[in-house]
N, C-alpha and C positions, 0 to 999 in steps of 0.2 A: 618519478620517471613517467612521462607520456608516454602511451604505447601509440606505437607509428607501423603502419605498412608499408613494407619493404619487396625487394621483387628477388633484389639479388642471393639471398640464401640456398633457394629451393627448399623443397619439399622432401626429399630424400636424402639418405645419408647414408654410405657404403659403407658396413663391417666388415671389410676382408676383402683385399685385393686379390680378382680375378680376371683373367687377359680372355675376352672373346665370349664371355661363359654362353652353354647350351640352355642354363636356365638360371631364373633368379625367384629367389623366396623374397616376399614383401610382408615386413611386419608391423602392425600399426599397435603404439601403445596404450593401457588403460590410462582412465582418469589421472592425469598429474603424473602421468608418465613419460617420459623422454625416448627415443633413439638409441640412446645407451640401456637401456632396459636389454634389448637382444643380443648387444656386445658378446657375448658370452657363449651363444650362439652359433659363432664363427667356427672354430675350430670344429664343428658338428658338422659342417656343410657338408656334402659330396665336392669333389675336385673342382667340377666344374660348375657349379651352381655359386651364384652369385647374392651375397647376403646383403638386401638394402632395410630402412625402416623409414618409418614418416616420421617427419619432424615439425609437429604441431607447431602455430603461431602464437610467439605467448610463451615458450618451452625454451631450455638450457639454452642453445648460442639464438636462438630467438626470442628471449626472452623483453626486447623491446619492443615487439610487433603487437599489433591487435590484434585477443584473439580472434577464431575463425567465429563464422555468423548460425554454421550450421554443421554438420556431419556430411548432408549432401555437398557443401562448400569445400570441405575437405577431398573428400573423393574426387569428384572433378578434378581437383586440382594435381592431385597425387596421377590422376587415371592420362591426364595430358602431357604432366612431366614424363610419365613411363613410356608414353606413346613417342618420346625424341630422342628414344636412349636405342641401339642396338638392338635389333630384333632378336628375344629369347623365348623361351619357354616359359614361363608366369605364372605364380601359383602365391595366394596370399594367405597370411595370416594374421588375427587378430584376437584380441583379448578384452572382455566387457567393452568398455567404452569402444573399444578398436574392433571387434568384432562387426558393428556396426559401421563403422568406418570402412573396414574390410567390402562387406554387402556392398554399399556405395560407389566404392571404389571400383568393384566388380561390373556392376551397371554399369557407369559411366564408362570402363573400356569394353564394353559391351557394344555402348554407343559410337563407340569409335572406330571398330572396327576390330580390335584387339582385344576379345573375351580372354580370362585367364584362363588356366588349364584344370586349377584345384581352389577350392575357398576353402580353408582350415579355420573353427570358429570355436572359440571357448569361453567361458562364463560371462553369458549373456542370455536371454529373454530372445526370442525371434520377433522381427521385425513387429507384427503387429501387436505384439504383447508387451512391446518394449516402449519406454516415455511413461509419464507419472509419476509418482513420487514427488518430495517435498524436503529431500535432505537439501537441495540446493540454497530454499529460504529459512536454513536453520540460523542459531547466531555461531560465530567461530568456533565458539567450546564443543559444541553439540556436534557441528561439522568435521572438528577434528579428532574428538572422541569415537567416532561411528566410524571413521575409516582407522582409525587404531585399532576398534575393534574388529575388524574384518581383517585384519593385518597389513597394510597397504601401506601405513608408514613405518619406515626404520626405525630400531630404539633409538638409536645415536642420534636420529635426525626428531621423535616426537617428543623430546624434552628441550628442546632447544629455541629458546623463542624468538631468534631472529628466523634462523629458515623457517620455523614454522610461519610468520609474517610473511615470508617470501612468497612459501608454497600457496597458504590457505587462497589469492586470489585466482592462481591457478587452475586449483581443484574445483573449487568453485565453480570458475568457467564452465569445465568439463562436467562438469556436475552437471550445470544445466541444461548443456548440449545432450548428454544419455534421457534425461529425466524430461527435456520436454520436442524429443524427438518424436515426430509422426512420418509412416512410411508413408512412401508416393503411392498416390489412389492409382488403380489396377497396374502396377508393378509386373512385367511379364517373368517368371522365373527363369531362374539359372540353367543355364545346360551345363556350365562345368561341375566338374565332381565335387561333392561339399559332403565333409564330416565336420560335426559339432562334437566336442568336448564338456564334458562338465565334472566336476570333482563333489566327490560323495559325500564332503563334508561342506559343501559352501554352501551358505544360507540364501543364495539369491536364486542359485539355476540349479534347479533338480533334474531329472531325467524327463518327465515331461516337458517340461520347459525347452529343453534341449533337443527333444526331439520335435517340438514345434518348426523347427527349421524346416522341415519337409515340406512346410508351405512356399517357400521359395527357391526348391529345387524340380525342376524339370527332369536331372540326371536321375546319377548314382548317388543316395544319401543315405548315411551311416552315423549311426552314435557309439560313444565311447566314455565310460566311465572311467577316470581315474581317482587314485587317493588324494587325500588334502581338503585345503582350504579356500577360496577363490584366489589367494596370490598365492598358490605354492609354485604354478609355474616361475615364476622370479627368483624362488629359493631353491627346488627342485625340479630341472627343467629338462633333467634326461631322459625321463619315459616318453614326456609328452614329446622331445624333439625326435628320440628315436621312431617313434609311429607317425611322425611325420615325413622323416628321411625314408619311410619304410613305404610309404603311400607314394611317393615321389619316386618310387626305385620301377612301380607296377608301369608296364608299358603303355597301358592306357592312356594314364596321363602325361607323362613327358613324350612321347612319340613325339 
């Protein structure tokens, strides 16, 4: 299969139909993760809060595109499509690889006119501590081994070796995009409200790490420990979405 760029897909994909909504949660997924990652998500919303996610190029019904060239590539693009949708309330969130994506995406509607209201960010490295590493020039075995052990592949799906054929380019991609991302030289920070996340059993983002994030907040920035592993959200996702629904409820931010 050639991967081809396409225009007609878009970048976002709506879990859960809402008519008018006063706001929308945006959520960008980890490495080799899809859109449907957040499905589940949905029935968590408030009434009127509208649930989208990015749909990386390269990923499930884009799976014949090229992927993207950058994380700042992404963002732009996610931050222009949001900018033609219905005026709401804005608030993202993102997961390792998407956590950055998030940041991105944050600027770039920054740039445009339309800053979000909240950045919600979890097991990631903050921007300048983030890129490096060398899992991307591993060989498959090694590549697919390390993200089994972090938990990130399904059983059903890491004994299987045609999807694992499938996925391994994907990851990879994504791989390289986390690992050889450098932020923009002098970056102005955030004014929107940013809490970082990290769970106290992941081997990647500990509490310092996490609260490294304060370097690109301007606002109100906050840390929060949870339990688990770096993908417990995917398997456990109702603490972390309820203290999200719960930050979104403060008037601060949705005014």
């Amino acid at each position: 299969m050639n991967p081809i760029r396409t225009r007609d897909r878009g970048w976002l994909r709506a879990l859960g139909g809402v008519t008018g909504p006063a706001g929308r949660l945006v959520c960008f997924p980890h490495s080799g993760g899809s859109a449907a990652a957040y499905r589940a998500w949905s029935p968590a919303m408030p009434g009127d809060m509208e649930l989208l996610a990015a749909q990386y190029p390269g990923h499930a019904d884009r799976i014949a595109e090229a992927p993207a060239g950058s994380i700042a590539e992404i963002g732009s693009h996610v931050a222009r499509e949001l900018s033609r949708l219905d005026p709401a309330r804005c608030v993202l969130f993102g997961h390792s690889l998407g956590a950055l994506v998030a940041y991105e995406t944050a600027r770039a509607m920054r740039d445009l006119g339309t800053p979000p209201r909240a950045l919600f960010l979890s097991g990631a490295p903050a921007p300048l501590a983030a890129g490096g590493g060398t899992t991307h020039r591993a060989d498959d075995e090694e590549l697919w081994q390390a993200l089994r052990d972090l938990g990130g592949i399904a059983p059903e799906i890491a004994d299987d070796p045609e999807l694992r054929e499938l996925l391994l380019p994907v990851l990879r991609s994504d791989i390289t995009l986390h690992e050889t991302y450098r932020p923009p030289a002098g970056a102005e920070p955030l004014d929107c409200r940013i809490r970082c996340y990290h769970n106290t059993g992941d081997p990647l983002v500990d509490a310092a790490r996490a609260g490294a994030w304060d370097a690109v907040a301007a606002g109100r920035f906050d840390v929060r420990a949870l339990p688990g592993g770096h993908f417990r959200f995917l398997s456990h996702p109702a603490e972390l979405i309820d203290d999200i629904t719960a930050v979104l409820a403060e008037s601060e931010v949705l005014r």
